[in-house]
C-alpha positions, 0 to 999 in steps of 0.5 A: 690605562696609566692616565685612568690609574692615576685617578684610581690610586688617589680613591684607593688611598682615601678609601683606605684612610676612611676604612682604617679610621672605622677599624680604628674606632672600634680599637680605640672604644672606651680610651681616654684621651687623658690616659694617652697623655698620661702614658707618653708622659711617664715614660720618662726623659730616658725612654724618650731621648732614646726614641730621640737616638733611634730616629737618628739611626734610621734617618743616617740609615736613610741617607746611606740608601742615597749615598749607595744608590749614587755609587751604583750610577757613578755618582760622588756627591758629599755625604752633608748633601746626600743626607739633606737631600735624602732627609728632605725626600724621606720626611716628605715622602713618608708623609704625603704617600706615594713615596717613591713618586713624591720622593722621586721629585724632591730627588729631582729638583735637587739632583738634577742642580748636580748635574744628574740626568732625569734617567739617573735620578729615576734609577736613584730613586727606584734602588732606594726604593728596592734598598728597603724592599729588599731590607724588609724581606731580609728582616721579615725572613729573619721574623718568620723563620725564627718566631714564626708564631709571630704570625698568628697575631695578624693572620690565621697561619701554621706556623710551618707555612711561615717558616717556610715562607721566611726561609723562601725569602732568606733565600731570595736575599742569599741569591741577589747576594751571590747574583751579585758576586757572580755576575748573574744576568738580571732577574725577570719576575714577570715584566719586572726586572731586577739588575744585580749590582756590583758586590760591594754596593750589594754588600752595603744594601744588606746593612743599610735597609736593616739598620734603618728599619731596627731603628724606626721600630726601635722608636716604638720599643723605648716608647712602649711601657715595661710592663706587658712588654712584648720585646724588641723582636715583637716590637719589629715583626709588627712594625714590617707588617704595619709600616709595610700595610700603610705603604701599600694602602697608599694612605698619606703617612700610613695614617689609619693603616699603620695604628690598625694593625699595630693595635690589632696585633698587640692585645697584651698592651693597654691601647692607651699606652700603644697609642701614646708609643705610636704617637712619639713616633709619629712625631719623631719619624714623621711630623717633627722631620716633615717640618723640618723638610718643609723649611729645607724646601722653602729656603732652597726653592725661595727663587723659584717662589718668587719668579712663580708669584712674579709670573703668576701676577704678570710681573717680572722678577727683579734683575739681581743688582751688580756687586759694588765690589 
């Protein structure tokens, strides 16, 4: 059965990108290319070195999902590593989808160099993994409970349904909270089962996940025109519901799924100037942090390129020379 999903997935991200780019044409009929362009230029230098300040924030926030998870194994490495080997997993991840399997090799090949065992860095990447779950449904229950109306730009909901279902997961990030400070035994949801950690690292969780997705929706807040603004918090709601769409649908960088539902859920603001909002993004949290990952990557895996070729072409790679000194 695994090896049969592991040829579905692909299909279903691909089927999701072409899905997501029919919605798409029909959001974007009659926007004009020039009114994007003209859109992200008149922000202005300010909007745009804040969106700058916000994507440092969530990428900083990024490499304390690292730095806690490697405290929950027991593991001390220097946050100047943690935070390139978390970069590089990220900016990669986010990219090319499936990011938990993608990240998860990126993690490995650097990691393992550390001295961290396979299982060790599985159990890294998944609490990373769990670090923003658990993030979103903190900030999803903070969306649903107190503008609950928020709901009614993506689905058709009574607004006392989605308080009830924002206070249901308040709830459920209370009980990992107190779980953790009681010792709970681990959680079973079905085959699933969550393992509370200790309080302290439970304790990080609950600010790490949050500051990471306020600042990535932070980026799409200073890239949104004044005028129609819906505010930050609307600005966040959709952001969780659209980041959260492009993870699941397992399309490459959410593309296609993630401008779809922001376009949908944002009538009030020309489509020209969401787009430009969405394109700063993009470029900032994704393609800009995906050229410099490829980079790290190349010059850490630069031996490892040259025994391949050198094997590849059946020559052996050079013997290093001795030092003269």
């Amino acid at each position: 059965m695994k090896i049969k999903l592991d040829y579905v997935w692909p299909f279903v991200g691909l089927a999701a990108v072409v899905f997501s780019i029919y919605l798409l044409s029909k959001e974007l009929k009659g926007v004009e290319v020039g009114d994007v362009w003209q859109a992200i230029v008149a922000r202005g230098p300010l909007a745009f070195g804040l969106c700058v300040a916000s994507c440092l924030l969530a990428y900083a926030a990024l490499a304390w999902y690292d730095r806690i998870a490697l405290m929950h194994v027991g593991k001390k490495l220097s946050w100047l590593v943690v935070s390139v080997v978390s970069f590089t997993a990220y900016a990669l991840g986010h990219n090319i989808g499936v990011s938990v399997l993608s990240s998860g090799v990126v993690r490995y090949r650097a990691y393992s160099r550390m001295g961290l065992t396979a299982g060790e860095v599985a159990i890294v990447t998944g609490f990373c993994a769990f670090t923003f779950a658990y993030g979103s449904i903190f900030l999803g229950g903070i969306v649903l409970t107190f503008e609950p109306n928020l709901i009614s730009r993506l689905f058709a909901m009574p607004e006392g349904l989605a308080m009830t279902i924002g206070l249901a997961m308040l709830a459920f990030v209370a009980l990992y909270q107190i779980g953790a400070l009681l010792h709970f035994r681990p959680l079973k949801i079905g085959s699933f089962q969550i393992a509370y950690p200790k309080p302290g690292i439970a304790f990080r969780q609950l600010f790490a996940a949050p500051i990471e997705i306020i600042g990535a929706a932070a980026i799409i807040y200073f890239a949104l025109p004044e005028a129609n603004h819906p505010g930050y918090f609307v600005v966040l709601g959709i952001f969780l519901a659209s980041f959260c769409a492009g993870l699941v649908s397992n399309a490459p960088g959410g593309i296609g799924v993630f401008e779809a539902v922001f376009l949908l859920a944002m009538p009030e603001v020309p489509k020209a100037e969401v787009l430009a909002a969405l394109i700063v993004f993009r470029l900032l949290y994704l393609l800009i942090p995906l050229a410099m990952s490829c980079a790290v990557v190349l010059m850490t895996e630069r031996q490892a390129l040259v025994d391949a070729i050198g094997a590849l072409f059946g020559r052996k790679a050079p013997a290093p020379q001795p030092s003269d000194d």
